[in-house]
N, C-alpha and C positions, 0 to 999 in steps of 0.2 A: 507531302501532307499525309501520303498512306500510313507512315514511317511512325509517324505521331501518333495516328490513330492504335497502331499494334502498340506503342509501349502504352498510348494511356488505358490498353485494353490488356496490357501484363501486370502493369499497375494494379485497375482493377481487381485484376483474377489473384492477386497476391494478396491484396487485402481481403475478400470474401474468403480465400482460401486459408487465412490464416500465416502467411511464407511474406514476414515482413523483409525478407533478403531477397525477394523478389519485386515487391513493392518501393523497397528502396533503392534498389539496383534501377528498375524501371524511372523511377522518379529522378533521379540525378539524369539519367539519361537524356531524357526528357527538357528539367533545369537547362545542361548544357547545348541543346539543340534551340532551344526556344530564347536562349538567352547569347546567341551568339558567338558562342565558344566553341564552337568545332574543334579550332584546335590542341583541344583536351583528347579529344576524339583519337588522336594518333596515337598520345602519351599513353594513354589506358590500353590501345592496341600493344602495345611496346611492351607497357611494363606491369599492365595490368595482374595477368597472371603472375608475375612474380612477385607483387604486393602483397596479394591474395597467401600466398605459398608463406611468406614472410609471415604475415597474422597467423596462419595457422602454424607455423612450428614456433611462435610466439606462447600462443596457447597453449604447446602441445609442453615445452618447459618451464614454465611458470610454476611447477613443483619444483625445478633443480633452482630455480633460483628463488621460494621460498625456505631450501632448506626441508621441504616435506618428505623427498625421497631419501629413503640409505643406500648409499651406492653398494653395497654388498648389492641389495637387489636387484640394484639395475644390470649390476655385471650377473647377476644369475639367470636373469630374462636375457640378455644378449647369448649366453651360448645356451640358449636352448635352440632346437630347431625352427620353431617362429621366429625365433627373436634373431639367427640368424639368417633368417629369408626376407627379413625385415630389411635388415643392414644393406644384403644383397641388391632387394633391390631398391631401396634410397639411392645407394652406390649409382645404379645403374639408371634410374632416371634423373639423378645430377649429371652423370655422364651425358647422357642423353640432349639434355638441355642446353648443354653447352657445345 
């Protein structure tokens, strides 16, 4: 029961705060605790962060697949020095992860 009380109190604090990904995050949580689904509870340990990772390089090229970016540029930001520490380390936390 404590369990419950923190998320409905992250919940809370997400909505006063304005941090509706905290509020929702909290809220599903919640959903599946109170509705018997635990074991969602392991899936989301598993694969959670890598769904999350997915949305966001989702986001992150939705210009290459609008067609908004000129790749002239993109290959100009890759060798710069950001843009190859960039590379480096994506490289290396895909490495990582697996």
């Amino acid at each position: 029961m404590t369990t419950t009380l923190v998320l409905l109190a992250l919940a809370a604090i997400g909505i006063v705060a304005g941090s509706p990904v905290i509020a929702v995050a909290a809220g599903i949580l919640l959903f599946i605790k109170l509705t018997n689904l635990q074991c969602l509870f392991a899936f989301i340990e598993r694969q959670g962060l890598e769904i999350g990772l997915l949305f966001l390089l989702l986001t992150i090229m939705v210009p290459l697949g609008r067609e908004n970016v000129d790749p002239r540029q993109i290959l100009k930001y890759f060798t710069t020095l950001p843009g190859f520490l960039a590379i480096l380390g994506g490289a290396l936390a895909t490495h990582l992860n697996y």
